[in-house]
Biopython code that builds the backbone (N, CA, C, O; Angstrom):
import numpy as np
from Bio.PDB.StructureBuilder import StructureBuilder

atoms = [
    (1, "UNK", "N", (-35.175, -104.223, 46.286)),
    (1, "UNK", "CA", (-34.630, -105.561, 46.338)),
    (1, "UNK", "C", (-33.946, -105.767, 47.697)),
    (1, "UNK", "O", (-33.095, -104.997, 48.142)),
    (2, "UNK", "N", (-34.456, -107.041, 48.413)),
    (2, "UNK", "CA", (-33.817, -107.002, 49.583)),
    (2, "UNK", "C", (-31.857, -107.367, 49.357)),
    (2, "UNK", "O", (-31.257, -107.676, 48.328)),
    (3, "UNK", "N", (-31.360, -107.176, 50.683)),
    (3, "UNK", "CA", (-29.330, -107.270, 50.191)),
    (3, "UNK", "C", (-29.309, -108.815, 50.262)),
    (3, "UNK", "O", (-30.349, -109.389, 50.584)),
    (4, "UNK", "N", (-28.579, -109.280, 50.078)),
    (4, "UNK", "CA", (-28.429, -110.695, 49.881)),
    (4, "UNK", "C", (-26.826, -111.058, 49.530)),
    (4, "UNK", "O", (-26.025, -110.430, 48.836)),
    (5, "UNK", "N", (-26.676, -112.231, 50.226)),
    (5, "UNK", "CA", (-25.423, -112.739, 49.373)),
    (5, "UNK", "C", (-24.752, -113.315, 48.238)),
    (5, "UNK", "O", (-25.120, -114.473, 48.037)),
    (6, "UNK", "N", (-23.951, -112.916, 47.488)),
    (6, "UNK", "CA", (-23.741, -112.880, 46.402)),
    (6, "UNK", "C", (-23.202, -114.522, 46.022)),
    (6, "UNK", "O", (-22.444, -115.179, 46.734)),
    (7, "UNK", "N", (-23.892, -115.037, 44.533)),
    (7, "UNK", "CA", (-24.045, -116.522, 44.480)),
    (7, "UNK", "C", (-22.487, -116.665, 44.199)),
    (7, "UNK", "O", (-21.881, -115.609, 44.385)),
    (8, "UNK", "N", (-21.624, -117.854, 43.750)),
    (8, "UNK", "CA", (-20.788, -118.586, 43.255)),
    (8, "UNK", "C", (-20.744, -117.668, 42.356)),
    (8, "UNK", "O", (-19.950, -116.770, 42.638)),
    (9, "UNK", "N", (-21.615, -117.475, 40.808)),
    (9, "UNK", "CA", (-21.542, -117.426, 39.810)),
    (9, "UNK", "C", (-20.782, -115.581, 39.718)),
    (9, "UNK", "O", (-19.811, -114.989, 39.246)),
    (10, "UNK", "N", (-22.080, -115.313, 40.563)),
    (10, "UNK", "CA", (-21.374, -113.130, 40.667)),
    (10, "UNK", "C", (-20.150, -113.508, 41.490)),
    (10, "UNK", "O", (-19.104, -113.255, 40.893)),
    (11, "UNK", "N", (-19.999, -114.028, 42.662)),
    (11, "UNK", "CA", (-18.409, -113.572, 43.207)),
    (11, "UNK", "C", (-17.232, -113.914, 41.690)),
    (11, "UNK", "O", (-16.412, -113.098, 41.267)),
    (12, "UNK", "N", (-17.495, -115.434, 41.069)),
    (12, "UNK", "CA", (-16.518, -115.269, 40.203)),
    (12, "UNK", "C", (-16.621, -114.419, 39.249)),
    (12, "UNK", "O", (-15.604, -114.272, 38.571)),
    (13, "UNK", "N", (-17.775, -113.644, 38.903)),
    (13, "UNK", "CA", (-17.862, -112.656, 37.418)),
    (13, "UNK", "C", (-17.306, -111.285, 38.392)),
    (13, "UNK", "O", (-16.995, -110.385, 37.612)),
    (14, "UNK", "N", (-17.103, -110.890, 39.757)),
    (14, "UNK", "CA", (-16.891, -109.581, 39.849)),
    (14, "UNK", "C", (-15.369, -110.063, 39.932)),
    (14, "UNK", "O", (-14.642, -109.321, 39.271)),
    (15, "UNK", "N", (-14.674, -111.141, 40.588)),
    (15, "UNK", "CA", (-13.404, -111.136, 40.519)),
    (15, "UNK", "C", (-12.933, -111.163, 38.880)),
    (15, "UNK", "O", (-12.019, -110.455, 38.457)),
    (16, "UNK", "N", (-13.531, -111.882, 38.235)),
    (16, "UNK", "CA", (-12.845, -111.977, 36.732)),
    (16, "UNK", "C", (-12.936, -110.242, 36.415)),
    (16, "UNK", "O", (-11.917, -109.727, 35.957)),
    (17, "UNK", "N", (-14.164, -109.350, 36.664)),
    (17, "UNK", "CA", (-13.956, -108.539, 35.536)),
    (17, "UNK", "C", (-13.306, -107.315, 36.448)),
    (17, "UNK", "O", (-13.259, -106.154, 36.041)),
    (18, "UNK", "N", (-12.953, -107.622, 37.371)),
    (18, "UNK", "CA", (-11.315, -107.147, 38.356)),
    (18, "UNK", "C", (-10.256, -107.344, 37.993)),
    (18, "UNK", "O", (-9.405, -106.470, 37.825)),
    (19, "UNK", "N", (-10.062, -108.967, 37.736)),
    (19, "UNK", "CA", (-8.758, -108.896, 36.627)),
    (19, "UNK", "C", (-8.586, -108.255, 35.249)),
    (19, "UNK", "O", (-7.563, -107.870, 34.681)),
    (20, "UNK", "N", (-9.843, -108.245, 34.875)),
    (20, "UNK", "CA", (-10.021, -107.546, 33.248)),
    (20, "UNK", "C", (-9.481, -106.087, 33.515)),
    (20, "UNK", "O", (-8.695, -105.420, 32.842)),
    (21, "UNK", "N", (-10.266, -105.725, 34.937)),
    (21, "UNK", "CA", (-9.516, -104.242, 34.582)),
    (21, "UNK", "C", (-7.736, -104.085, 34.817)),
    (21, "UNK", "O", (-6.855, -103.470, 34.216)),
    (22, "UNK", "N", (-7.765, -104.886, 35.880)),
    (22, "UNK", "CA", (-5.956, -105.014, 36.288)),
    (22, "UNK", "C", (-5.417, -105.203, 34.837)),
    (22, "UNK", "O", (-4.620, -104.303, 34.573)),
    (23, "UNK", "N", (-5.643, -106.312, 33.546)),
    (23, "UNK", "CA", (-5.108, -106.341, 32.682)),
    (23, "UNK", "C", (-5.139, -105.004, 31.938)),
    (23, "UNK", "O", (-4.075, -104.422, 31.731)),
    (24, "UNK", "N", (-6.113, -104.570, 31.592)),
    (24, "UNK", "CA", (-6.150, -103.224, 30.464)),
    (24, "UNK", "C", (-5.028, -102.230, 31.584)),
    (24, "UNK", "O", (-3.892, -102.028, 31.153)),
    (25, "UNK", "N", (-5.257, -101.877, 32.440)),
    (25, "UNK", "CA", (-4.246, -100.948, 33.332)),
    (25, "UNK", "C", (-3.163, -101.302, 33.176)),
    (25, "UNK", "O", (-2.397, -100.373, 32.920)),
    (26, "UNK", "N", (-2.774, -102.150, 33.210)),
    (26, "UNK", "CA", (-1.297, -103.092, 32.831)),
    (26, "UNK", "C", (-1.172, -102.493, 31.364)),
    (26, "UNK", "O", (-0.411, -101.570, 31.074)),
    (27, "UNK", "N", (-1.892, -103.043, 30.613)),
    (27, "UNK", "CA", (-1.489, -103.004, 29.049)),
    (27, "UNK", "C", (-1.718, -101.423, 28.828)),
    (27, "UNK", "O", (-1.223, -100.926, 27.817)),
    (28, "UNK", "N", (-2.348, -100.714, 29.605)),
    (28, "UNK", "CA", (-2.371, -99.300, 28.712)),
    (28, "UNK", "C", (-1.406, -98.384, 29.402)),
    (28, "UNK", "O", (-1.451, -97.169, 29.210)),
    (29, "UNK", "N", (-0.244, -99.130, 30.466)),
    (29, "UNK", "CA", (0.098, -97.631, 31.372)),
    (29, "UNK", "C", (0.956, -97.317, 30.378)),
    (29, "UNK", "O", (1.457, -98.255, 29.758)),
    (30, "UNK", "N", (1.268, -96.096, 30.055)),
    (30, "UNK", "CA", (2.299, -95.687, 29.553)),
    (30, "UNK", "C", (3.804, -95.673, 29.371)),
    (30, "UNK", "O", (4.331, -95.699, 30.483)),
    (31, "UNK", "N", (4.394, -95.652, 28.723)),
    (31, "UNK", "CA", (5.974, -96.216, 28.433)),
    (31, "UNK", "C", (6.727, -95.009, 29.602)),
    (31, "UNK", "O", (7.635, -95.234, 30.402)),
    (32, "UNK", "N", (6.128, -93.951, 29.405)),
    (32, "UNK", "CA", (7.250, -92.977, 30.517)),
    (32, "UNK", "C", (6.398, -93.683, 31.818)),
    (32, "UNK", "O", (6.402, -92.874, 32.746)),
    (33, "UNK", "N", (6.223, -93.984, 31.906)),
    (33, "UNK", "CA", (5.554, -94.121, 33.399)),
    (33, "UNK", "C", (6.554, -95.396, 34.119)),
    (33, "UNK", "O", (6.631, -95.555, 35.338)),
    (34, "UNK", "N", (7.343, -96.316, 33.016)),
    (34, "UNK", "CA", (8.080, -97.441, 33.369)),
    (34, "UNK", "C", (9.379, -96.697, 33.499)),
    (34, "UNK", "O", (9.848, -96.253, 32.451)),
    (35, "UNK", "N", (10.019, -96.494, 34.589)),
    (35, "UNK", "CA", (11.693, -96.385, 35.238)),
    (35, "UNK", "C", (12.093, -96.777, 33.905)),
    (35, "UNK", "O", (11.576, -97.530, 33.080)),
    (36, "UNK", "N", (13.150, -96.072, 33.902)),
    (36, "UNK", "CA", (14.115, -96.239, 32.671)),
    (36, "UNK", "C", (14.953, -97.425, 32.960)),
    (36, "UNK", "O", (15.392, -97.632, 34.091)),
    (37, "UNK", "N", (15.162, -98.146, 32.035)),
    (37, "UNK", "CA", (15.814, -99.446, 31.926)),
    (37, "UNK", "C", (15.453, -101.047, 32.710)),
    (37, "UNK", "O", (16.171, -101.984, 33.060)),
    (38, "UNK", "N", (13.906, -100.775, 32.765)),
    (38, "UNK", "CA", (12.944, -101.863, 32.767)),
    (38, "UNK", "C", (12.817, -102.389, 31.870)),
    (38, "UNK", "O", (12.545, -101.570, 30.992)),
    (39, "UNK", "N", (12.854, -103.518, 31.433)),
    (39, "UNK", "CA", (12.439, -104.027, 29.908)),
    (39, "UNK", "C", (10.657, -103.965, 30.511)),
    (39, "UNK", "O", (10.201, -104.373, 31.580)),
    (40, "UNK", "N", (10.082, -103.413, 29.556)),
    (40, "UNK", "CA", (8.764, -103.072, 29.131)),
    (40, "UNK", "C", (7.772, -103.997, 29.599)),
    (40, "UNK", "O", (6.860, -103.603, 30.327)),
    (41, "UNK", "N", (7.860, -105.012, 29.296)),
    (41, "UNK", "CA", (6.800, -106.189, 28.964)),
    (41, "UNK", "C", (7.097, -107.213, 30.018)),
    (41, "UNK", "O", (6.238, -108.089, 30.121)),
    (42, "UNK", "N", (8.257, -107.304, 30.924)),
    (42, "UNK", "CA", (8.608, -107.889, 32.521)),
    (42, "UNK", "C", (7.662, -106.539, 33.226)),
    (42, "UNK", "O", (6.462, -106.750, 33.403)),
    (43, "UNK", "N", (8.128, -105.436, 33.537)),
    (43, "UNK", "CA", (7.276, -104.441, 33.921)),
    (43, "UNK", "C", (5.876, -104.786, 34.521)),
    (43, "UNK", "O", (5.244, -104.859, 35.576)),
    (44, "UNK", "N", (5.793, -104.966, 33.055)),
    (44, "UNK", "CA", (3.990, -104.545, 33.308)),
    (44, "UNK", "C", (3.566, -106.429, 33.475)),
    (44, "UNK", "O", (2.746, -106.608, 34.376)),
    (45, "UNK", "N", (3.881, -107.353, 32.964)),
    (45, "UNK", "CA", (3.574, -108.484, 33.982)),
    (45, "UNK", "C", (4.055, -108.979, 35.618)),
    (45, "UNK", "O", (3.574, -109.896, 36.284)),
    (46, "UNK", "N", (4.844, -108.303, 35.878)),
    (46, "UNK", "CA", (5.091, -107.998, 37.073)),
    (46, "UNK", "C", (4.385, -107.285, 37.961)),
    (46, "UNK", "O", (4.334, -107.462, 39.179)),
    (47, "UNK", "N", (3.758, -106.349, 37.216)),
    (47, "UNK", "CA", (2.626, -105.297, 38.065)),
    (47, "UNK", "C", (1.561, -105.866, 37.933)),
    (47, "UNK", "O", (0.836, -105.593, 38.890)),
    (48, "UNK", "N", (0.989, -106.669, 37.071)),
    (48, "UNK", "CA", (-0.189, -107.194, 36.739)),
    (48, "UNK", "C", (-0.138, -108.521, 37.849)),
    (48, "UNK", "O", (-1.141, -108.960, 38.412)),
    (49, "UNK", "N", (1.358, -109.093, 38.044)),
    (49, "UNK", "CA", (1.516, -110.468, 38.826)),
    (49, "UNK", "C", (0.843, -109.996, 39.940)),
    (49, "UNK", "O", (-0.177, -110.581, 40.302)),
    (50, "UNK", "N", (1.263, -109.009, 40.553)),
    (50, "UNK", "CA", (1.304, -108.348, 41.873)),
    (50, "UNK", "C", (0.148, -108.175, 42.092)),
    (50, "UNK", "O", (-0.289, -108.815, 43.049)),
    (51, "UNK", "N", (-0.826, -107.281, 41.348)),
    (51, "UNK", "CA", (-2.032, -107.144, 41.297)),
    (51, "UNK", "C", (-3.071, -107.967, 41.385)),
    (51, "UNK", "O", (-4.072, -107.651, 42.029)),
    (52, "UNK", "N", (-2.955, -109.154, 40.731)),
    (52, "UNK", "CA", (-3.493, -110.294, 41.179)),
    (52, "UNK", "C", (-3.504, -110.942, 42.384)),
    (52, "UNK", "O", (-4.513, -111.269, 43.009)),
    (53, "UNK", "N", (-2.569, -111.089, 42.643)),
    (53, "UNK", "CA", (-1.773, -111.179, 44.315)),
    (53, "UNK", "C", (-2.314, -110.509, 45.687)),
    (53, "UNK", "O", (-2.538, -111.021, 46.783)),
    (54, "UNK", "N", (-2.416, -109.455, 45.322)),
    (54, "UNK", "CA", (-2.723, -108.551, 45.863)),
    (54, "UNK", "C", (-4.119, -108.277, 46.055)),
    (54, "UNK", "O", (-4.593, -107.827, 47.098)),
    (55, "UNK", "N", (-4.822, -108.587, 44.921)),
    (55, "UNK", "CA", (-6.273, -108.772, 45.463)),
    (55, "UNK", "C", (-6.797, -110.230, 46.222)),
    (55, "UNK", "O", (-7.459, -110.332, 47.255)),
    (56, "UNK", "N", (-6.416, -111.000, 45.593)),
    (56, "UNK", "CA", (-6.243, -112.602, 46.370)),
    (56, "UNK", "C", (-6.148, -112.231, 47.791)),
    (56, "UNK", "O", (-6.990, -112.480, 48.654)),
    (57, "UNK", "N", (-4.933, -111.553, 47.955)),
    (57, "UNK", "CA", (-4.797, -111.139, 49.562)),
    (57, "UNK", "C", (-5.305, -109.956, 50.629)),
    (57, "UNK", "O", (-4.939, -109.476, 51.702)),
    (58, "UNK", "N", (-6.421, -109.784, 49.617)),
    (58, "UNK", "CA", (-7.509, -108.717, 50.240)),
    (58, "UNK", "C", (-6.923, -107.313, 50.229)),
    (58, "UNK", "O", (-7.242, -106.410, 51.003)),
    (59, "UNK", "N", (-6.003, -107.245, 49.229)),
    (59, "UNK", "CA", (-5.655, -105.366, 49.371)),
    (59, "UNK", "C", (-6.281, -104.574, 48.494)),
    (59, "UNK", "O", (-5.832, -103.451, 48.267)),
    (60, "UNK", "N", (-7.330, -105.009, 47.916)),
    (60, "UNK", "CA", (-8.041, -104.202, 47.095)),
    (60, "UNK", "C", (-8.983, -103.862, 47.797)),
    (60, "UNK", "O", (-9.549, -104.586, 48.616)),
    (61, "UNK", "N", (-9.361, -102.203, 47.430)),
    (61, "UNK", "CA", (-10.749, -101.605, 47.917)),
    (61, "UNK", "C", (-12.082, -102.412, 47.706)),
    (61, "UNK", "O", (-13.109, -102.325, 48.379)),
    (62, "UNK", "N", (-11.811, -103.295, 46.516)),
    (62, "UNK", "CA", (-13.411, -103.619, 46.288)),
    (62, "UNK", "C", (-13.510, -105.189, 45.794)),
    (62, "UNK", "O", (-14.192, -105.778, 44.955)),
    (63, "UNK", "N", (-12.409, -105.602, 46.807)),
    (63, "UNK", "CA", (-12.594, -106.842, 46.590)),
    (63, "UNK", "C", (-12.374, -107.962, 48.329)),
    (63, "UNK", "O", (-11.261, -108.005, 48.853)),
    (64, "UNK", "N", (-13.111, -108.430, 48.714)),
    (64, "UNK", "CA", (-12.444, -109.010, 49.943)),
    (64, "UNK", "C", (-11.056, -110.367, 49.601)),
    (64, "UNK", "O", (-11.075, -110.826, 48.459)),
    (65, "UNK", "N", (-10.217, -110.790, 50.346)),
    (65, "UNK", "CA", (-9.481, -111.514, 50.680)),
    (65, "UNK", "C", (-10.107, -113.277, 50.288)),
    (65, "UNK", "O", (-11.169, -113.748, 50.696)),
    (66, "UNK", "N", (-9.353, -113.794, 49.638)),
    (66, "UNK", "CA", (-9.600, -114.851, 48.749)),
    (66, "UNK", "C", (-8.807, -116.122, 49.202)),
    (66, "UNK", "O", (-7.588, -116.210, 49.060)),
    (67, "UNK", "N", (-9.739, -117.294, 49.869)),
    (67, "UNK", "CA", (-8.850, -118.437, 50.361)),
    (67, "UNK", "C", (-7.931, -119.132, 48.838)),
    (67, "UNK", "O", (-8.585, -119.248, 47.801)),
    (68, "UNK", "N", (-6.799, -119.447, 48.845)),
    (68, "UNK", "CA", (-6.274, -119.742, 48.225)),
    (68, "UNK", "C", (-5.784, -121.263, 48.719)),
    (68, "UNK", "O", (-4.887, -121.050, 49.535)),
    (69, "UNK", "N", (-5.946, -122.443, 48.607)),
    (69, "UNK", "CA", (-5.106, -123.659, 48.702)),
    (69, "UNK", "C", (-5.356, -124.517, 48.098)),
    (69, "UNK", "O", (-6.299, -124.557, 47.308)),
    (70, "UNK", "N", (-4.365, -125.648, 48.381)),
    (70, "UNK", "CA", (-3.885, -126.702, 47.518)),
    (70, "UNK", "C", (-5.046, -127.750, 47.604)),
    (70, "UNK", "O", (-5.258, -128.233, 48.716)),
    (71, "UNK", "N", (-5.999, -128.245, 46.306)),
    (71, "UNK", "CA", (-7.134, -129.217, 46.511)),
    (71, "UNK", "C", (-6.418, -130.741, 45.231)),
    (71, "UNK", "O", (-6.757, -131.045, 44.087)),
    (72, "UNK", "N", (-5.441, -131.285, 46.110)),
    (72, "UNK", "CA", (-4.871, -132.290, 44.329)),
    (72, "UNK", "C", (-5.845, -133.598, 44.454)),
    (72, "UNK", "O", (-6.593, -133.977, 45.355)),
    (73, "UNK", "N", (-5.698, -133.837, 43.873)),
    (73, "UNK", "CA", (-6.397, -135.231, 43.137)),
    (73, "UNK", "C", (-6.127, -136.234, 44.691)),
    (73, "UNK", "O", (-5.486, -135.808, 45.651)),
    (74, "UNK", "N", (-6.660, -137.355, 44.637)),
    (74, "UNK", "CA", (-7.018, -137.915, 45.889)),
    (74, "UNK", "C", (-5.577, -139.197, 45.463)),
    (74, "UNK", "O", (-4.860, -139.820, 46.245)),
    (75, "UNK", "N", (-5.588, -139.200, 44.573)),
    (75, "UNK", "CA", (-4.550, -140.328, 44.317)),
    (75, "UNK", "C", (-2.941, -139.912, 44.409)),
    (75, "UNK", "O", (-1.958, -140.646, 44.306)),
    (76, "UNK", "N", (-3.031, -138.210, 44.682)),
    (76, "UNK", "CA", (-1.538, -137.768, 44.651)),
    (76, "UNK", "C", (-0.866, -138.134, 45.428)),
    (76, "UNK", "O", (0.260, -138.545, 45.149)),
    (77, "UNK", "N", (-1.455, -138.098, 46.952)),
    (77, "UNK", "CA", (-0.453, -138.466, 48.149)),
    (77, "UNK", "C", (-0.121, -140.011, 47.737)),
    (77, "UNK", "O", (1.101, -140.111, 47.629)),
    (78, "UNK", "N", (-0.743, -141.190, 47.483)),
    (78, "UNK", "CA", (0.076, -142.592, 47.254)),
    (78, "UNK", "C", (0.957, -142.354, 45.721)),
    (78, "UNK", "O", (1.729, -143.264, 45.416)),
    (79, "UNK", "N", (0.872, -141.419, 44.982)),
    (79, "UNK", "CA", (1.514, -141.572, 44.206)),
    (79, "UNK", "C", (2.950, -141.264, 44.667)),
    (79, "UNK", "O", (3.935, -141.982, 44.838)),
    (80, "UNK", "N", (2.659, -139.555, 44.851)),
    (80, "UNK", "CA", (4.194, -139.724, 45.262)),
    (80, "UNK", "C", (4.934, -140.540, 46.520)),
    (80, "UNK", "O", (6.129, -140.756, 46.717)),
    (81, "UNK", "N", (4.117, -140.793, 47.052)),
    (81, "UNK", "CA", (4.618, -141.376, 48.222)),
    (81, "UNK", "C", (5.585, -143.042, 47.762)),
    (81, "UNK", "O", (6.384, -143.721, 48.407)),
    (82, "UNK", "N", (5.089, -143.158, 46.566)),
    (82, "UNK", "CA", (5.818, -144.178, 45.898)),
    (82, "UNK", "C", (6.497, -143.725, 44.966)),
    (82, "UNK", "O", (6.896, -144.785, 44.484)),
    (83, "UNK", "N", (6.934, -142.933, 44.343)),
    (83, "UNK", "CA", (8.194, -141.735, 44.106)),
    (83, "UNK", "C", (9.032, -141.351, 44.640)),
    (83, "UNK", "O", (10.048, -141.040, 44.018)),
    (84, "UNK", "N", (8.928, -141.176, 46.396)),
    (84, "UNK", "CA", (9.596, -141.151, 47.123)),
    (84, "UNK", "C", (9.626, -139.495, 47.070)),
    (84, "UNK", "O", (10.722, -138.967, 47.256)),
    (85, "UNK", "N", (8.408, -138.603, 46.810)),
    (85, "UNK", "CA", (8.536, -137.246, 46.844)),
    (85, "UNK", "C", (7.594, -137.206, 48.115)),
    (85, "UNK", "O", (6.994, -138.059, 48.769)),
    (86, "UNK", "N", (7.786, -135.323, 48.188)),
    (86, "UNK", "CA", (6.751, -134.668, 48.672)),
    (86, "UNK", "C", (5.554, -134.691, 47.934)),
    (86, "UNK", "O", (5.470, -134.764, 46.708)),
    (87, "UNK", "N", (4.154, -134.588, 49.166)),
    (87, "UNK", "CA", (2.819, -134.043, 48.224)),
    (87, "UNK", "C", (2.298, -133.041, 48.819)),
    (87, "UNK", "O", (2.767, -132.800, 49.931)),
    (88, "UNK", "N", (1.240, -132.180, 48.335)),
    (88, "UNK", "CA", (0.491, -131.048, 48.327)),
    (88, "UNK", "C", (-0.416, -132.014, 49.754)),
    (88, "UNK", "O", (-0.727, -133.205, 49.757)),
    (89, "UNK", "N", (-0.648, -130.947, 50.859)),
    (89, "UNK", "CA", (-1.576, -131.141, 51.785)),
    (89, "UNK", "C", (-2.859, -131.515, 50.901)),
    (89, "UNK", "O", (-2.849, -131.132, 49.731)),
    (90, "UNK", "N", (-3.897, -132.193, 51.346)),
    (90, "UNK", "CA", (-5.428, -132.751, 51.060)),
    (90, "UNK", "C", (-6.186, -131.661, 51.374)),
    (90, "UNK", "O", (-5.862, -131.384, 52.529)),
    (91, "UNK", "N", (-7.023, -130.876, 50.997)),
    (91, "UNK", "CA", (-7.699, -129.894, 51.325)),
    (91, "UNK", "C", (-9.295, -130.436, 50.816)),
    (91, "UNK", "O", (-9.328, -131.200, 49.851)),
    (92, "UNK", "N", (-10.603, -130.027, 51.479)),
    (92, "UNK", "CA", (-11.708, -130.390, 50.523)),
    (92, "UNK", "C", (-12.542, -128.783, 50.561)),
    (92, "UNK", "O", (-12.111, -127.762, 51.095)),
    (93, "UNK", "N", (-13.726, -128.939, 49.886)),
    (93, "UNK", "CA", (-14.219, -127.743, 49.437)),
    (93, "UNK", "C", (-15.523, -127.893, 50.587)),
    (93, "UNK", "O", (-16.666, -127.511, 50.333)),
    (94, "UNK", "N", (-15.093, -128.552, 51.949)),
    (94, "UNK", "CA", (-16.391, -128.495, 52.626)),
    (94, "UNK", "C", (-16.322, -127.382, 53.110)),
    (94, "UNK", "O", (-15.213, -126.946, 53.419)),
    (95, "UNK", "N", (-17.556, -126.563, 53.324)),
    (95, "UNK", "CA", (-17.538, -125.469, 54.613)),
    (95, "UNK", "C", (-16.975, -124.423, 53.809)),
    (95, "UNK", "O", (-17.014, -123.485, 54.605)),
    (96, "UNK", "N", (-16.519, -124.008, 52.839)),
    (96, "UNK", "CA", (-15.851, -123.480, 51.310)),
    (96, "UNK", "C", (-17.519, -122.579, 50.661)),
    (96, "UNK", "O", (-18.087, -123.294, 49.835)),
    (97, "UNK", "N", (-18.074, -121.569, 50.866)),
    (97, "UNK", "CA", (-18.851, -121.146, 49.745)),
    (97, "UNK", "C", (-18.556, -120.280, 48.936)),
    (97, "UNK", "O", (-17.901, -119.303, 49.298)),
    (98, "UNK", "N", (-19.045, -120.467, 47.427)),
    (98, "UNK", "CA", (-17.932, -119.680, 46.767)),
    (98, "UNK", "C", (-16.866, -119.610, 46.220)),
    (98, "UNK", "O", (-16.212, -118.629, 45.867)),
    (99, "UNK", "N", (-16.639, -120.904, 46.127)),
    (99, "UNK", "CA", (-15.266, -121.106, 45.392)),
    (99, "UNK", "C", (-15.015, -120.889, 43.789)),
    (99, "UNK", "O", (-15.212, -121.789, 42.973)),
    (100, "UNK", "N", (-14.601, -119.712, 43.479)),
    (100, "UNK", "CA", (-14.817, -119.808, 42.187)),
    (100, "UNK", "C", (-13.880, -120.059, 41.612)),
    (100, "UNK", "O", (-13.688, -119.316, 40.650)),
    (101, "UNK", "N", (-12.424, -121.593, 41.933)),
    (101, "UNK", "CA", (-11.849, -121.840, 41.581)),
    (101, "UNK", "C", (-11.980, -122.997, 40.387)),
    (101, "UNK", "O", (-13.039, -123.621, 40.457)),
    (102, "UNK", "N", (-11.387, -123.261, 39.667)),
    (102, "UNK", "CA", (-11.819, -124.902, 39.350)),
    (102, "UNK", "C", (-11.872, -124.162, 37.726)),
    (102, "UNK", "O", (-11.336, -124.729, 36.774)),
    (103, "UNK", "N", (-12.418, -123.155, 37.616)),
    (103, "UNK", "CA", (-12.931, -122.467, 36.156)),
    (103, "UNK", "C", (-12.337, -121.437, 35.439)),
    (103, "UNK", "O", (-12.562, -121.237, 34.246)),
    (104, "UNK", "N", (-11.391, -120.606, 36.304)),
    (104, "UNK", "CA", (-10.963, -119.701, 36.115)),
    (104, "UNK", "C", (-9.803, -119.690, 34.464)),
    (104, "UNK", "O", (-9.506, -118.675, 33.835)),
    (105, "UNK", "N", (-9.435, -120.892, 34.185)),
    (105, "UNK", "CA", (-8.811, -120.971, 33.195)),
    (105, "UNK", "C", (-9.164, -120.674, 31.698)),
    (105, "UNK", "O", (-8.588, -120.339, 30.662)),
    (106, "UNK", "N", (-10.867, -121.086, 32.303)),
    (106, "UNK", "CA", (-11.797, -121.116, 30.786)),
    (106, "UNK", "C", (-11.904, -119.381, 30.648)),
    (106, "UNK", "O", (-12.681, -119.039, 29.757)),
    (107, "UNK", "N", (-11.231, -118.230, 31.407)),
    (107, "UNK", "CA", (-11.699, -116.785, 31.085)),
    (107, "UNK", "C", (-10.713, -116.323, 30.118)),
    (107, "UNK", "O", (-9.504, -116.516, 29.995)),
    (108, "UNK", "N", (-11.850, -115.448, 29.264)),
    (108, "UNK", "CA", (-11.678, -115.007, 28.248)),
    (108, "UNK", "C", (-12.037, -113.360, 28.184)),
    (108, "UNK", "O", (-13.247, -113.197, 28.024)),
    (109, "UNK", "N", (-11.276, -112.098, 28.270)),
    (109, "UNK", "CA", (-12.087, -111.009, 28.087)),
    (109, "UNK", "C", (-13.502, -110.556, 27.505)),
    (109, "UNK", "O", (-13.799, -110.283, 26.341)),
    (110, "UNK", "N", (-14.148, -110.556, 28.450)),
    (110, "UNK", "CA", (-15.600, -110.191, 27.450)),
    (110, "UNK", "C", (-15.554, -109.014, 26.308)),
    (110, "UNK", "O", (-16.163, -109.136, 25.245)),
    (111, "UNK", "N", (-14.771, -107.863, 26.636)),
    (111, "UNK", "CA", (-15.018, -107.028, 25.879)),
    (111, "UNK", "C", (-14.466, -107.399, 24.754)),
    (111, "UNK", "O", (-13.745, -108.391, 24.644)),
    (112, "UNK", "N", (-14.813, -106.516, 23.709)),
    (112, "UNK", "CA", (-14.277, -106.231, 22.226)),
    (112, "UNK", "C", (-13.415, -105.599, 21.952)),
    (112, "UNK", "O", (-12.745, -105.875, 20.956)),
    (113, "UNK", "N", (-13.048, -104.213, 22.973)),
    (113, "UNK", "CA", (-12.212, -103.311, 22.491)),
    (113, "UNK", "C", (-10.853, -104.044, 22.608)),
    (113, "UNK", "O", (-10.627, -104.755, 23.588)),
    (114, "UNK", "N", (-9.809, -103.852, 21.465)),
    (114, "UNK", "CA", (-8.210, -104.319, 22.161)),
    (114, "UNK", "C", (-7.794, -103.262, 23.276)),
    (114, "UNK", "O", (-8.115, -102.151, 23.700)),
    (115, "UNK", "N", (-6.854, -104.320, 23.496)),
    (115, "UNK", "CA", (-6.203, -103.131, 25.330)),
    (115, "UNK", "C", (-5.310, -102.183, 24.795)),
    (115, "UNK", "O", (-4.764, -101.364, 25.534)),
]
sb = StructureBuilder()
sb.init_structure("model")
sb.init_model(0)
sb.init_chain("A")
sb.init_seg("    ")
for serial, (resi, resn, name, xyz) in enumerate(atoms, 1):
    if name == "N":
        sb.init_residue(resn, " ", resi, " ")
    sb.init_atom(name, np.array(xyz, "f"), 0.0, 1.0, " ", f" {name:<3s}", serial, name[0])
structure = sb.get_structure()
């Protein structure tokens, strides 16, 4: 098979099942492994926060560095601007391949096993 670049659909299935593993690692590290007088369950979403983070920002071995910015609705800037707030910069998805943002909410662990 010749190498090729990887579509929309695989970049978002290898990042999702990157987070899948960050979650089970999270949920399975062990209780001695957490500093004494961590509450438990801040801990390990904290490490899991990070981890996410952290691959977003390209520190993972097997993941590259992930544009992250603000894309709001086209009507935000006159809204607030008649609110009298701040708004999120205008960003568009031109020149963007790969964005496998927009969907990420609909993920659901594929596997079966509990963590």
């Amino acid at each position: 098979m010749q190498p090729r670049e990887y579509t929309e659909d695989e970049v978002r299935q290898i990042f999702l099942e990157h987070v899948d593993m960050l979650i089970r690692y999270w949920a399975n590290l062990r209780s001695s492994e957490i500093p004494e007088g961590e509450p438990d369950i801040m801990w390990r979403l904290e490490g899991l926060t990070h981890s996410i983070f952290a691959a977003l920002d390209g520190c993972s071995m097997s993941l590259p560095a992930f544009i992250v910015a603000p894309m709001p609705h086209e009507s935000d800037q006159a809204f607030h601007e008649e609110q009298g707030e701040n708004w999120y910069p205008c960003n568009d998805a031109s020149g963007i391949k790969a964005d496998i943002g927009g969907a990420l909410r609909y993920w659901r662990s594929q596997r079966s096993d509990p963590a």
